[in-house]
N, C-alpha and C positions, 0 to 999 in steps of 0.2 A: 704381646712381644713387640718389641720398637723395629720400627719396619727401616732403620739406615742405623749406621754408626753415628751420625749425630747425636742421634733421640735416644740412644741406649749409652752414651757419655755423657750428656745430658741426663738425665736418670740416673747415672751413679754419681756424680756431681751434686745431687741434689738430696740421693740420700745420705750421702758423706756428710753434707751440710747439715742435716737433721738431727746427726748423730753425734757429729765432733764440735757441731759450731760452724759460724762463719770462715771462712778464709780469708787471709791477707790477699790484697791485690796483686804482690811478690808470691803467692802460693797460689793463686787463680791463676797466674800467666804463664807458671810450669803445669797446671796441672792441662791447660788449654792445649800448651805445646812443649809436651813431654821430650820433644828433642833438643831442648834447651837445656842446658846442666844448670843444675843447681847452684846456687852459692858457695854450697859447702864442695860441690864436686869440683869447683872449677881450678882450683889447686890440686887434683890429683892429675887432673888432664895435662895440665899446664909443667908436671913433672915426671908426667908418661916416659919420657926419652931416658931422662934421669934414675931412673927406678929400671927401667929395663936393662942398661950400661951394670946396673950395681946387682943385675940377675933374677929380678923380680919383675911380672908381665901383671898389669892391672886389665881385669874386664874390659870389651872391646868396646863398653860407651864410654871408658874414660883417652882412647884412643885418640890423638889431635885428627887424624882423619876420620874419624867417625861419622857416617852421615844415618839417620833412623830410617833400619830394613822395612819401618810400615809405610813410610810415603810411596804413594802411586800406587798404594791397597786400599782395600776396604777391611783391613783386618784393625783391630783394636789393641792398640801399641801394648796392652797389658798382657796381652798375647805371647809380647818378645820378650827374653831376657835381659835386654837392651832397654826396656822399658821399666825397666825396675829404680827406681829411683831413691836415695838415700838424702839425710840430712845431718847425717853424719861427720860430724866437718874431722873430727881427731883420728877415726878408724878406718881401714874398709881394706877388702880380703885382697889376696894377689897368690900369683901361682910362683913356685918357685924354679926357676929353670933348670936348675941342675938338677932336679929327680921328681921334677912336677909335683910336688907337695903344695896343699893347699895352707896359705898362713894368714895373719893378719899382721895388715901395720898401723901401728900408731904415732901420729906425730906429735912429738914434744919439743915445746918450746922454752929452753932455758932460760931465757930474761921475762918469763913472765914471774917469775918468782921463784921459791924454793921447791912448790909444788910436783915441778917437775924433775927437778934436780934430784928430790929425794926419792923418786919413784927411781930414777934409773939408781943412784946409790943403792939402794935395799934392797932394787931387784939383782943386782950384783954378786952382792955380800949373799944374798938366798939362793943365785946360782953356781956361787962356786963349790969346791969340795971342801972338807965333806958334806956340806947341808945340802949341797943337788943330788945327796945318796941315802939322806936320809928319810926312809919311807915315810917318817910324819908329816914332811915337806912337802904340806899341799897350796904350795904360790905357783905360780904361773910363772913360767921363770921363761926370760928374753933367748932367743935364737942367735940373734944377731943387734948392736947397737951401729949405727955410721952417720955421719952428719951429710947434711943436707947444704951442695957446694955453694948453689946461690942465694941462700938465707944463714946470716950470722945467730950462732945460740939456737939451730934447728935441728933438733935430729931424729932420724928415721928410729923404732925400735920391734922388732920383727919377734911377733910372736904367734904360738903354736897356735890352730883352727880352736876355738873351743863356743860353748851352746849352752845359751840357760839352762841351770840346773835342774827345772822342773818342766822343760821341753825336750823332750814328750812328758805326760803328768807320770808320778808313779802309781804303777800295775798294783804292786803288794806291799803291806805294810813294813814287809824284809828289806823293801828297797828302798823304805824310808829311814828306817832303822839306819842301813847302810851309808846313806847321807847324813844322819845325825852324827855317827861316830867318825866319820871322814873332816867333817865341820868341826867339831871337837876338839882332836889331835892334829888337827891345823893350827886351831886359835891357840892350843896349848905351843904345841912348836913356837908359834911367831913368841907368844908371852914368857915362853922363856929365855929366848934369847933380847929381853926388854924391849920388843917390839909391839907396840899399839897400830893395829889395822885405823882404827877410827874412821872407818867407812866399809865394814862388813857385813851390807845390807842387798838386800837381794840382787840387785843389777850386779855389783861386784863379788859372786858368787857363779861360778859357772863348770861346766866338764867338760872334759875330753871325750866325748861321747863318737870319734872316731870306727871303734869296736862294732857299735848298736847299728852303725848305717852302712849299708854295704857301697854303697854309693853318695857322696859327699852332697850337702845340702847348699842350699843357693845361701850368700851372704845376707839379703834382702827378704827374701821368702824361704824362712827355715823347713817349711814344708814341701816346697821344692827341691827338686834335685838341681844340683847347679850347672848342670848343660839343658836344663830345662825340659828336659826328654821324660817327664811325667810326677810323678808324684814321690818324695825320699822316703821309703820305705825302709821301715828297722825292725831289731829285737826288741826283745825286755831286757830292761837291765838287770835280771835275775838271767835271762840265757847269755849275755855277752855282758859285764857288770865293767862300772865306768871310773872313774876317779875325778873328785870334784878340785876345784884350785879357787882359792885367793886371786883377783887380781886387780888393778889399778890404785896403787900404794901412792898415789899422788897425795894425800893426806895423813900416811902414815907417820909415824914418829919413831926413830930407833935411838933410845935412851944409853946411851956411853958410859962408862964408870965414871970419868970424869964429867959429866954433865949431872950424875944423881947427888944429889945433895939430901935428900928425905925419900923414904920410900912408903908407900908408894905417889909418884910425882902428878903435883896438879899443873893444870896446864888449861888454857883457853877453849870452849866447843869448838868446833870447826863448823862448819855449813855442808854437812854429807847429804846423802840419800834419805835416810831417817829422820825427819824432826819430832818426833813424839818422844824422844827420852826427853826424863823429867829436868835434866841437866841442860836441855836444849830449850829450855821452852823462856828463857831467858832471851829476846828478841836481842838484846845489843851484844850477847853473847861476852859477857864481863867477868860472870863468876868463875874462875878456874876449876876444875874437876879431876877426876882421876880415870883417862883416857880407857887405863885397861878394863873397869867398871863400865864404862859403856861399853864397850867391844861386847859383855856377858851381855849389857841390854839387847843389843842389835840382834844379838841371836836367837836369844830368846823369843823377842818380838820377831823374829823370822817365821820362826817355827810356830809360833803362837797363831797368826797371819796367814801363812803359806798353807799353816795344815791342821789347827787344830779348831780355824773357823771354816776354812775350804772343804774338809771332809771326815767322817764322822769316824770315832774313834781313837781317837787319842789321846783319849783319858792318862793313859798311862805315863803323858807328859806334863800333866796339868801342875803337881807340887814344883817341881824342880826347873819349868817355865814359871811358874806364880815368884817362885825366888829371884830368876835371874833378870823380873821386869820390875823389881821392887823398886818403888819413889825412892826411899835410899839409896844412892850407891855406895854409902859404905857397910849394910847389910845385904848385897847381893855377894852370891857364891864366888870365889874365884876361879877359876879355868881348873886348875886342881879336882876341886870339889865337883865342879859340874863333871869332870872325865872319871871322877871316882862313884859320882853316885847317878849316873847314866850308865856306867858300866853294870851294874847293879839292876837299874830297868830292865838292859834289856840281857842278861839274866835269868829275867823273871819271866818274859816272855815265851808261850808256848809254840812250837812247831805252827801247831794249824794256823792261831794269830799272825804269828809271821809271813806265810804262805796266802794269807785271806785277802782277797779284794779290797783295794782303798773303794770308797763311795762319796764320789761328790755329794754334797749338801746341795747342790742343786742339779742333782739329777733325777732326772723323772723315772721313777719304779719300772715302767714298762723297759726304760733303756738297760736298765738293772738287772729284771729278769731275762734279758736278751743276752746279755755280755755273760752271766754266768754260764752257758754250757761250755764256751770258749776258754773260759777260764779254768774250770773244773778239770778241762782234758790237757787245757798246757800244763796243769799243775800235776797230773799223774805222770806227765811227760819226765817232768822236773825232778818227780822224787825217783822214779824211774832210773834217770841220766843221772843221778847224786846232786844236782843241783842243788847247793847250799840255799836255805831259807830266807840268808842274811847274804848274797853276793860281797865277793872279795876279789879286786880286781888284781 
């Protein structure tokens, strides 16, 4: 055991190094003296006052008085919630003072190009009525937009809490089911109203998983609770069932009648999350493509990725992903097709299937036979209480 706080930060220091690599001399000097804000933080501090006036309270280390509660301890700054450090420069949580809701903001800057611009356009046009009433409507839609008074072309845009889609992993394969069809009749939503996601790759996929946690997770450590007061304990999302959203359409494209000249419209790759479509792999990114034939790739290879190499069993997506990752993009399925003959799988899927254990491919059997009695008895619970197989939030 390291007999001071030196030797045991020291020690995670070095196995951080072993693991991630070297650090920069600008990552050595925060990690040496974690009471220094980051780069990316130092703009949210510096508009703490700002953001409070407009009804929003940022975390007390981005406070301009803030000094770090571990000085003149021996405790290990990783201890504090204050210690938590982000590198985040576009996002980070805040409470909202009018009824203490927990949100996220994001900051967008319009003369950096259209990027941004057409993120707030689209999430607009997806918030108002009627498409903010229509159940297919899973984007992530803005709380509140305002501009930021001492930066020109800056503006705040305030949106609901939400949590990677596969944190926490899914319980049963009903709940992956449930994410298939939510993913789905989103991409169809956006594709019919001629909207191309063109970046609906896992980081921009996430839930409203509000339901599953009875107490609110830390922005930094998702497994934390965010007053720090022990560990965010939740349900399953078969017992409190969640809704997944679209979000950050900064690379989207919303295709106008008068902008369509051919359908369907080719248009230049963009540089998203995914470089492995076949479309992408074009380094100077020259060939124009047909945007919504990716959008099928991205999800396909989601799902292909997230679950049908992660954990065993998913056979039963194997044709209808083989389709939607095809070299071609002009013989992969369209949105249509994928929502007609998914609907179809799962269908064909039986009770118990649905209701069974996902299993990591790298989990070790003893942990397997461990987790089944737990499971066994929540699932009598479930059929017990009518618990839908397939959750529907």
């Amino acid at each position: 055991m390291p007999s001071s706080l030196d030797e045991r930060a020291e020690r995670l220091d070095a196995l951080r190094d072993r693991v991630f690599g070297p650090r920069t001399e600008e990552e050595r000097r925060y990690a040496e003296d974690p009471g220094t804000l980051r780069a990316s933080e130092k703009w949210w501090r510096d508009h703490y006052e700002m953001l409070l006036e407009h009804g929003y309270t940022l975390r007390p280390r981005f406070n301009p008085n803030w000094s770090p509660p571990w000085k003149d301890t021996r405790r290990f700054f990783m201890e504090y919630e204050e210690g938590q450090q982000t590198d985040r420069v576009q996002v980070l949580d805040a409470t909202r003072n009018s009824d203490g809701a927990y949100v996220t903001l994001k900051k967008l800057n319009m003369a950096r190009g259209r990027s941004d611009m057409e993120e707030v356009e689209i999430n607009q046009y997806l918030s108002s009525e009627p498409l903010s009433l229509d159940p297919r409507n899973h984007c992530a839609q803005s709380l509140e937009i305002f501009p930021i008074p001492d930066t020109e072309n800056v503006y705040m845009m305030v949106m609901p809490t939400l949590r990677p889609f596969d944190n926490p992993v899914f319980a049963t394969f009903g709940e992956a089911v449930a994410f298939f069809t939510q993913l789905f009749e989103g991409l169809q939503f956006l594709h019919e109203r001629k909207i191309a996601h063109r970046d609906c790759c896992r980081p921009n996929i996430m839930m409203d998983a509000t339901s599953m946690y009875p107490k609110p997770w830390h922005f930094v450590e998702l497994n934390m609770r965010r007053d720090w007061k022990g560990k965010a304990k939740h349900y399953t999302r078969t017992e409190r069932p969640v809704k997944y959203y679209y979000v950050d359409f900064g690379l989207s494209q919303h295709y106008k009648p008068e902008d369509i000249l051919t359908w369907p419209p080719l248009t230049l790759p963009v540089h998203g999350a995914d470089k492995t479509a076949p479309e992408n792999r074009d380094e100077k990114y020259e060939t124009p493509c047909n945007p919504f034939a990716t959008d099928i790739y991205y999800l396909g290879n989601l799902i292909r990725q997230s679950f049908m190499q992660k954990y065993y069993g998913f056979g039963f997506m194997k044709e209808l992903v083989a389709d939607m990752v095809l070299d071609d993009p002009s013989k992969r399925p369209d949105i249509n097709e994928v929502v007609t003959r998914f609907a179809k799988i799962r269908e064909s899927l039986h009770s118990w299937k649905l209701r069974s254990r996902t299993i990591r491919r790298k989990e070790w059997k003893i942990v397997t036979l461990w987790r089944y009695p737990t499971h066994i008895f929540r699932t009598i619970r479930f059929i017990v209480t009518r618990k839908p197989a397939i959750p529907d939030p």
